[in-house]
C-alpha positions, 0 to 999 in steps of 0.5 A: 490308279494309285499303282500307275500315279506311282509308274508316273512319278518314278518315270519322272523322277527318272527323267529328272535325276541326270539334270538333278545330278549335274544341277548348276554345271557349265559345259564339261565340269560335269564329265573332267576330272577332279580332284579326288577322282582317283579315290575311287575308279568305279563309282555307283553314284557320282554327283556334280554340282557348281555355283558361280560366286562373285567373289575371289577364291580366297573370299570362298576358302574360308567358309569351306574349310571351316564346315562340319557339324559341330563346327561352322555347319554345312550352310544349308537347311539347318533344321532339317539336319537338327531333326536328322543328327541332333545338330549343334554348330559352332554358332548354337543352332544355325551354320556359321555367318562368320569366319572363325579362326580356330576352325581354319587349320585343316589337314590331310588326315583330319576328320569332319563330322558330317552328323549322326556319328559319322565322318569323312577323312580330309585325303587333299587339301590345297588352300583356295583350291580344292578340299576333298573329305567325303566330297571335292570342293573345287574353287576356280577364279573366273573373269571378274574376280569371281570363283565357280565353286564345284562340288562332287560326290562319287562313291559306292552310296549315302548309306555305304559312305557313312557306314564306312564313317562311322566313329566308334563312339557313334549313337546306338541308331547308327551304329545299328544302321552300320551293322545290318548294312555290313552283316545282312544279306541283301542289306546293301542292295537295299541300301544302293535302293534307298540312296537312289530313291531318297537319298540323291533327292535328298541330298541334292536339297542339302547340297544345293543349299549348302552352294547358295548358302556359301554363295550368300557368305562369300558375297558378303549378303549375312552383313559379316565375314569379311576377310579381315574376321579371318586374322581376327 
C-alpha cells in the first residue's frame, strides 16, 4: 500500500511539475527568449514564472536590484531561509519594507549572495529592465502603468549552480556539499535527483513568494518605499 500511495504521488507531482514551472505566465513568456538565455544553450532545468504589478517599472526596479542575503533579502518566506543559511538581512531578520540607497548601485561583475556561502554573478544589467545574476529578472511596462515581472531559472541544477557559487570563505557544510558534488562519482546525478524532487518545489515556494512579495513592495501595501526613499 505505502509503495503505491508513493506511485500515486510522484504520478502527480509529475503532472503538476510543467504548470509548476510556468506558474503565473501568459501566452509565450514561458517559451521566448531572455535576457541571459544565451548564457547557457542547453539547460537541464529551466523555470519561469511572472506576476503583474500594478505599478510602473521603475517603482519595481528598486526592490529587485537592492536583493540578497545580507542585503535587503529575497522578500519571500524569511524564516525558512534563517533556518536553511542563517539569514541576516539588511533590516535585522526580515527582507527589506523599504528602499535603501546604499544598496542600489549594482554592476556587471558584482556578486550577490544567495546564502550559505554562495553567490551569483551579476553577467547583465539594464535599470528598469532586466537584472541577470543566477536568475533573470525581466520588467516590462503594461497598459495601465503596470509592469509583468518575469523571472527564469536555467541552468544545470539548484545544487551544480550553488557548487559553482561557492565562495572561498564558505561554511564548512557547504564547502563539503561543494566537494562530493565535484569529486564522487555518481554524486551529480544524484544531484540532478534531488533538484528534481525538492529542489524545484522548493524553490517555486521561495520564488512564488518572493513575486508576491515584490508585488506587495511595489504596490506600496507594507505603507513605506515610495520612490522618494530611493533619493533619501
Amino acid at each position: 500500500m505505502l509503495e503505491a500511495s508513493l506511485a500515486v504521488q510522484m504520478a502527480a507531482y509529475l503532472l503538476w511539475r510543467p504548470a509548476m514551472l510556468r506558474w503565473g505566465t501568459q501566452d509565450a513568456e514561458a517559451v521566448e527568449t531572455l535576457p541571459g538565455d544565451n548564457n547557457l544553450a542547453n539547460p537541464t532545468f529551466q523555470s519561469t514564472r511572472a506576476i503583474t504589478i500594478d505599478a510602473p517599472p521603475e517603482r519595481v526596479w528598486p526592490w529587485i536590484v537592492q536583493m540578497g542575503i545580507h542585503r535587503a533579502g529575497f522578500y519571500t518566506h524569511d524564516r525558512l531561509e534563517r533556518a536553511m543559511f542563517h539569514a541576516r538581512y539588511v533590516e535585522g531578520k526580515h527582507s527589506a519594507t523599504r528602499i535603501h540607497p546604499e544598496l542600489q548601485d549594482l554592476k556587471v561583475g558584482d556578486q550577490v549572495p544567495y546564502g550559505g556561502g554562495v553567490y551569483a554573478t551579476v553577467t547583465a544589467i539594464e535599470p528598469n529592465r532586466h537584472l541577470v545574476a543566477g536568475e533573470a529578472f525581466v520588467l516590462r511596462p503594461i497598459p495601465g502603468n503596470r509592469t509583468r515581472l518575469i523571472i527564469r531559472y536555467r541552468g544545470m541544477g539548484y545544487i551544480s549552480e550553488a557548487v559553482q557559487g561557492t565562495a572561498a570563505d564558505a561554511p564548512a557544510l557547504t564547502k563539503a556539499i561543494a566537494n562530493t558534488v565535484r569529486k564522487v562519482p555518481g554524486a551529480l546525478l544524484l544531484a540532478r535527483g534531488i533538484d528534481i524532487l525538492i529542489g524545484d518545489p522548493l524553490h517555486h515556494y521561495m520564488e512564488v513568494g518572493m513575486l508576491r512579495g515584490i508585488k506587495e513592495r511595489a504596490e506600496g501595501n507594507t505603507g513605506k518605499g515610495t520612490p522618494a526613499e530611493v533619493n533619501s
